[in-house]
N, C-alpha and C positions, 0 to 999 in steps of 0.2 A: 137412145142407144149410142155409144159408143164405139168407133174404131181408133183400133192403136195407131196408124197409120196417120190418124188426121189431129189424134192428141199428140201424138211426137213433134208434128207440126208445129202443132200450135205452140207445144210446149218450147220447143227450139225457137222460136219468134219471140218469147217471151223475156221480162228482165230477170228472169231467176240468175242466180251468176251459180256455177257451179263450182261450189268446192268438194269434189268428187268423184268418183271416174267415168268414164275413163279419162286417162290423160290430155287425149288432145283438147279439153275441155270447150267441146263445141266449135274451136275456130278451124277450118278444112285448108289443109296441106295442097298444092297443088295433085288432084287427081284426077281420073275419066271419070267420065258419065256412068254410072255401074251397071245400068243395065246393060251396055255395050261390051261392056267387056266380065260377065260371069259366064265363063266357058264352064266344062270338063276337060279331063287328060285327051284334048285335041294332040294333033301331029305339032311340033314344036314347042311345045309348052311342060314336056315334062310330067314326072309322076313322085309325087311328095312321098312316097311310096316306095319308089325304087328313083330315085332321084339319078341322072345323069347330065343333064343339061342345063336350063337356065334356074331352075329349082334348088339344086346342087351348087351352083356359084355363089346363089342369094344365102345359102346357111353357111357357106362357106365368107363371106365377108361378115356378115352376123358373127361366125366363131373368132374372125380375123380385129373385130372391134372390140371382142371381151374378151382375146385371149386365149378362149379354149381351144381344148383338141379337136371337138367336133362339136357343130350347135344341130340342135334340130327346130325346124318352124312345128309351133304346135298351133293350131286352128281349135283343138274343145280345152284351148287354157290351162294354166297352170298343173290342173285338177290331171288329166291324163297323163302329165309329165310327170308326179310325183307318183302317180299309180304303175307307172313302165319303170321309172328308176328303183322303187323297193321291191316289185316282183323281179327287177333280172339280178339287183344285189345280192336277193336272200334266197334262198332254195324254198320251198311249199315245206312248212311247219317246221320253220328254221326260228332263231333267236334275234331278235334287233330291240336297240337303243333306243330311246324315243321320248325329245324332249315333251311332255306334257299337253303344251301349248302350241301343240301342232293342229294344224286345218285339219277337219273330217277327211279331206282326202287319203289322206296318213292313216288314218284309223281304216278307211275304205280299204284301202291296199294291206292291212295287217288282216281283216277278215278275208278276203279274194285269197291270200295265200296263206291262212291257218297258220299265221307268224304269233309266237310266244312273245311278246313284247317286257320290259322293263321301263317305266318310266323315269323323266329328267324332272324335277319339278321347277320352274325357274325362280329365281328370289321371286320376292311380292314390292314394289319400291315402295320408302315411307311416303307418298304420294299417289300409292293404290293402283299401279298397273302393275302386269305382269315385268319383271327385269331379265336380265338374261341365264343362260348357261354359262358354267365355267369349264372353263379346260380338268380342274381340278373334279369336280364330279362330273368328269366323264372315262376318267383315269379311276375313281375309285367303283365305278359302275362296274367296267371293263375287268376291272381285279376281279370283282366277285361272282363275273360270268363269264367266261373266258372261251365259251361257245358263240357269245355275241356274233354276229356276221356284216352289222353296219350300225352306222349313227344317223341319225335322223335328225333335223334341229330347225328349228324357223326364224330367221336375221336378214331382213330386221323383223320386228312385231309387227301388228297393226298401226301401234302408236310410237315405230319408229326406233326402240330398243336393238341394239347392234350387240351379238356377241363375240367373239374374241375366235372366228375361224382359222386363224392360221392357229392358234393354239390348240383348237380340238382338232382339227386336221392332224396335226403333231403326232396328237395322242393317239390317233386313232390309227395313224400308219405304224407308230410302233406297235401296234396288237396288230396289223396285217388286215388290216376292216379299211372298208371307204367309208369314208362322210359323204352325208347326203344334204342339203340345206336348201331348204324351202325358201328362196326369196323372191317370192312372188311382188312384194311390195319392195325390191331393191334393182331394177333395171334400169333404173336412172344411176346409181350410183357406181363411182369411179370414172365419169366424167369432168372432172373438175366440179367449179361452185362451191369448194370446201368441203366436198360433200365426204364420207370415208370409203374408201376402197371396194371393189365388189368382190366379192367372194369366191370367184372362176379362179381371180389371182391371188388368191389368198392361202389356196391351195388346197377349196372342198373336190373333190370327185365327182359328183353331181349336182350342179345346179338350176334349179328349178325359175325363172324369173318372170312375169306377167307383163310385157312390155304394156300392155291398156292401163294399168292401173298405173305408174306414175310418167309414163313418155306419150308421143301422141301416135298411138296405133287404135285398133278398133277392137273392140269387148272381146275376149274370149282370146286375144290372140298372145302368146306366148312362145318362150323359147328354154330349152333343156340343153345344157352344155354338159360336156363328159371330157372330163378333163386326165384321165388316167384311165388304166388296165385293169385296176382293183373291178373297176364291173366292167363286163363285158359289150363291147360292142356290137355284137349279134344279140345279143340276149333285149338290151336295149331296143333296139330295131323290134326286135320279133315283138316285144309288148306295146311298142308304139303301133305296130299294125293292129291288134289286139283293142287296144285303151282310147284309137285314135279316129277319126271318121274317116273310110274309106273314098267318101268324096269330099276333099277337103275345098273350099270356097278359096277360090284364086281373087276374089275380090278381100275378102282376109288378107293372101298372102300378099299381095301388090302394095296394101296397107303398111306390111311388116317390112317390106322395100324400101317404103318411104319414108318408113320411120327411123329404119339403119339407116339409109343414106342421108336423112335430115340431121341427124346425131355425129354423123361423120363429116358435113362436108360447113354445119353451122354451129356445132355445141360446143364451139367454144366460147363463143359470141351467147349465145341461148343461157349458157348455164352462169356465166360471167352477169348478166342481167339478172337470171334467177334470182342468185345471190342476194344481190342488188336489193332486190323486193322483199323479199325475204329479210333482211337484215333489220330495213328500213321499217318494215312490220312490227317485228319485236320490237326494235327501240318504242316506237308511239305507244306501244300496250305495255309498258314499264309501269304507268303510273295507274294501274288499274290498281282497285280494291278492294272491290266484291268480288270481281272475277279475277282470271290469274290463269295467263299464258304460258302454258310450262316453257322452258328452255333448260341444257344440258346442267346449269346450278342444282336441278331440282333434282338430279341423279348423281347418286356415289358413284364412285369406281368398283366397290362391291356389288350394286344394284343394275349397271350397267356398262359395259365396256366402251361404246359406243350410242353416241345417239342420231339418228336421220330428223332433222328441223325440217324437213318439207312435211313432215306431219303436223298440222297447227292444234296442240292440246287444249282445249281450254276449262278449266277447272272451276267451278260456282263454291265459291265460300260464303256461301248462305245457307244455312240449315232447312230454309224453306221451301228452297229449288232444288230441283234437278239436273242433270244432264240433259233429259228427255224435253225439259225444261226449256230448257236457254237451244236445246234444238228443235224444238217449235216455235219457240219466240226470233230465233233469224229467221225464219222459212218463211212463218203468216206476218208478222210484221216489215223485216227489212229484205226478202225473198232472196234469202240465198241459205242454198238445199249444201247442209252440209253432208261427210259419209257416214257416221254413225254417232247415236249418244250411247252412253255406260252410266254407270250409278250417279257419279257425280262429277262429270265434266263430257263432252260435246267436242267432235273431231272433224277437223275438216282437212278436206287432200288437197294438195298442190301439186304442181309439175310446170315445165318448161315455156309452158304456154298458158301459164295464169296473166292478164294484163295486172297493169297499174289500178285501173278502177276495180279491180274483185277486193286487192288489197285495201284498198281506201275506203270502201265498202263497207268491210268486214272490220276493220278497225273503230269506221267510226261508230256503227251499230253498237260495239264492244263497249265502249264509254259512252254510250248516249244509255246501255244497260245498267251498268255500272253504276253510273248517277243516279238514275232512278233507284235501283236495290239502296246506294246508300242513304237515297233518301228519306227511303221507309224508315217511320218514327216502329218505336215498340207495338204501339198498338196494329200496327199494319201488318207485321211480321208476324205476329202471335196469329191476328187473324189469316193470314195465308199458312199458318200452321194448323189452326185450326179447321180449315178448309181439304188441307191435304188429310189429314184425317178422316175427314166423312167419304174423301176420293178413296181413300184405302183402306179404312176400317174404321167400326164407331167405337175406337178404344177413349176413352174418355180419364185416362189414369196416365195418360202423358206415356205410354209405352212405346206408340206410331214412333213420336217424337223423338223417344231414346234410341231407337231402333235406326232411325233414319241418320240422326247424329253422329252414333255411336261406328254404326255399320259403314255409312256413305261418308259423311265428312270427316273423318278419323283416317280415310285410308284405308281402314282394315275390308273393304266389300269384296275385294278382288279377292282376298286373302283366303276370306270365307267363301265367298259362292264357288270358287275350284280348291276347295281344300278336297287334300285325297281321299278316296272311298275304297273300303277294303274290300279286295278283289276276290270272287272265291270261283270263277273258271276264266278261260280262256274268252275273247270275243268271238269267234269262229265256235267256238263250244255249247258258248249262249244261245249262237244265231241257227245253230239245228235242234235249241229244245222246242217244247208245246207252252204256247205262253199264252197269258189272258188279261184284257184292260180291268182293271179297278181302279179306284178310287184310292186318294191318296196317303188318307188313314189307312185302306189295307194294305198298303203298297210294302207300309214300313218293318224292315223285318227282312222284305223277301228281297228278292234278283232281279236286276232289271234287265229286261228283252229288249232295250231301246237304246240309240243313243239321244242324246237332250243336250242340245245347243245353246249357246247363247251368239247368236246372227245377226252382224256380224260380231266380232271376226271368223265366227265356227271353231271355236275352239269345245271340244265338250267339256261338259258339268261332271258326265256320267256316260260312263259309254257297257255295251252287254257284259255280262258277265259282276260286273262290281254289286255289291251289298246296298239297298236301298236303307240307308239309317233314317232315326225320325229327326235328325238333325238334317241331315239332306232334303227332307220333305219342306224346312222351316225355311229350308235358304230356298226352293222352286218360289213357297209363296211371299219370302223378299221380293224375288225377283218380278212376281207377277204384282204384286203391289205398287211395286214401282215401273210395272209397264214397259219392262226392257224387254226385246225379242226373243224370247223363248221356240227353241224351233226343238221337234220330235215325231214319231208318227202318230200321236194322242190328240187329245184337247188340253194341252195340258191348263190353257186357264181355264176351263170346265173341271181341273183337276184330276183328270183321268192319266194313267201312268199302264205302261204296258211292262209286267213280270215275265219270269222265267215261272212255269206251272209243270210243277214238282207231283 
């Protein structure tokens, strides 16, 4: 038997080096003892709720470091802040914008308020992630629905992708609409380290940001700035009480304390060193050549506006491997837990408080891989192709092969597994029919009752309402062939897919 309590132990004692979140990657800021101090709304201590006291100062220097007009502490993560911002922007079965590659939470909050949605689809970069939005399709979106009542958009990416906010901002105020922009993964940014601007100042309306995920706070803890009148400051409020935990853990918010005032009173020194490792990182993984550490060359200015480098991409130019690949081979071999693999390449997070040995680590694992891939003669390579085939199927006509080539190391994967699906109701429309699981042959043809992840980042494949095609059934079993995280409420690698039943 197992308890979490004593594997977390363990695991924390262990040499895993975490490139991950959350941010403070395991090294502890000065704090108390936590059992001493997880109160409730005792006398002095304020109500996150109806804030007037020392609760109210602590959001108030938060809004005073980024700028905004007003921040709120979120304790259940990004996720309720992007659910309180599109319920008080848009009225119940109102019109909104909606970049594509937005988090489920997005999608969460268009079903909660029976919102009409129009999607943003972002480029696809010739190196296979998703790239950004432009000002420009957000301006011809706006043309052609001029009901619209807000934007939605996620900057940076997962893997770091910046788009062009003060541009769509622009846009979106000359239509009389707020921006809304998910930057969950951007609360490090507009601190110095070279890093680019954060979005408060850029001049979104709503910003969404996960302080855990690249600064040193604790899981789940996040903050919502409201930068303008375009939405309402009551309306806000009322769905933060709604979306938010009534008792929200002061051992969180104390965390969120530490982590503004460590930002404020060290990050220039913190992020000046960041840099530093960072920098020094890339240079050493220059002469890779199997593998391949993206950096800002590897994106246009069409494909991206911006890039965040504390995201570490790393790309296998080997038709034999995978992402999932080279992210088992650091974990079981040189133990270090990156945060996600994708079709063909493996990601690992950084922030403020990575040392020198994670970097050095991780570098030299890279080239001790490297060498060996390159060392592989033909016949090794044939046979670990041959190998992957019996793993994914007994295609014996070289189609595994074509498939994997063509689809993962061409770049085109991203392209294809969210290419759009034609829409024929609403998500809220979907989610009040009678549906029923089948099987994936019968699927194709009908409506699908689900949304189908791929976890992380949560971006959907497919969400209710869209047209299940048999092309869409072909990319699920890409995806499960190649063993990336398929999330829905099915089996979906059992094959089972939940319809809209007509």
């Amino acid at each position: 038997m197992r308890y979490l309590d004593q594997a977390l132990e363990t695991y924390g004692k262990s040499d895993v080096y975490p490139f991950h979140m959350p941010g403070h990657k395991r090294n502890p800021l000065p704090f108390p003892e936590v059992y001493g101090i997880d109160i409730t709304e005792i006398d002095g201590f304020d109500n996150l709720h109806h804030a007037e006291g020392i609760l109210k100062e602590a959001q108030q220097r938060a809004a005073d470091l980024y700028g905004s007009a007003h921040c709120y502490y979120l304790v259940n993560g990004s996720t309720c802040g992007i659910l309180a911002s599109i319920c008080a922007a848009v009225k119940k079965r109102g019109r909104i914008l909606v970049a594509r590659n937005s988090h489920k939470a997005v999608y969460h909050a268009l079903f909660l308020s029976e919102l009409t949605a129009e999607y943003l689809y972002p480029a696809v970069t010739e190196c296979g992630i998703q790239g950004q939005i432009t000002p420009r399709q957000v301006e011809d979106a706006l043309k052609k629905d001029p009901e619209t009542s807000a934007v939605v958009i996620t900057s940076p990416t997962y893997e770091g992708v910046i788009s062009d906010i003060e541009g769509i901002a622009k846009v979106a105020h000359v239509h009389g609409i707020p921006l809304i922009v998910d930057s969950a993964h951007g609360a490090h940014l507009g601190f110095g380290g070279e890093f680019p601007q954060n979005a408060v100042r850029l001049g979104a309306d709503a910003v969404i940001e996960s302080l855990h995920k690249t600064l040193p706070s604790f899981t789940q803890t996040a903050l919502l700035h409201l930068n303008s009148d375009l939405i309402s400051k009551s309306r806000i409020e009322k769905y933060l009480g709604i979306y938010e935990t009534s008792s929200p853990s002061y051992i969180l918010m104390a965390g969120m304390e530490v982590c503004i005032r460590t930002v404020k009173e060290h990050g220039a020194e913190l992020f000046d060193n960041y840099r530093h490792e960072l920098n020094k990182f890339y240079k050493n993984c220059e002469d890779l050549k199997r593998l391949h550490v993206m950096t800002g060359k590897d994106l246009s200015k069409e494909e991206a506006f911006a890039w965040d480098d504390s995201k570490i991409v790393i790309f296998v130019r080997d038709s034999s491997k995978s992402g999932e690949w080279l992210y088992q081979e650091l974990l079981l071999k040189y133990h270090l837990q990156l945060e996600m693999a994708s079709g063909d390449y493996a990601l690992a997070m950084t922030s403020i408080m990575d040392q020198e040995e994670g970097y050095q680590r991780l570098s030299a694992a890279l080239h001790e891989i490297d060498r060996e891939l390159c060392g592989a003669g033909t016949a090794k390579k044939q046979q670990a192709m041959n190998e992957k085939k019996v793993r994914y199927g007994n295609e014996t006509d070289g189609s595994m092969e074509n498939m994997y080539e063509q689809q993962v190391h061409r770049g085109s994967f991203i392209k294809e597994v969210y290419r759009p699906n034609p829409q024929q109701m609403q998500i809220y429309e979907a989610e009040e029919k009678e549906t029923a699981e089948v099987s994936f042959d019968e699927a194709a043809g009908r409506v699908s009752a689900d949304f189908i992840f791929l976890y992380p980042p949560g971006i959907p494949l497919i969400v209710p309402g869209e047209a299940i095609t048999a092309e869409f059934i072909e990319r699920l079993r890409t995806c499960i062939s190649l063993k990336l995280n398929l999330q829905g409420s099915t089996d979906l690698f059992a094959e089972r897919i939940k319809i809209v039943y007509f």
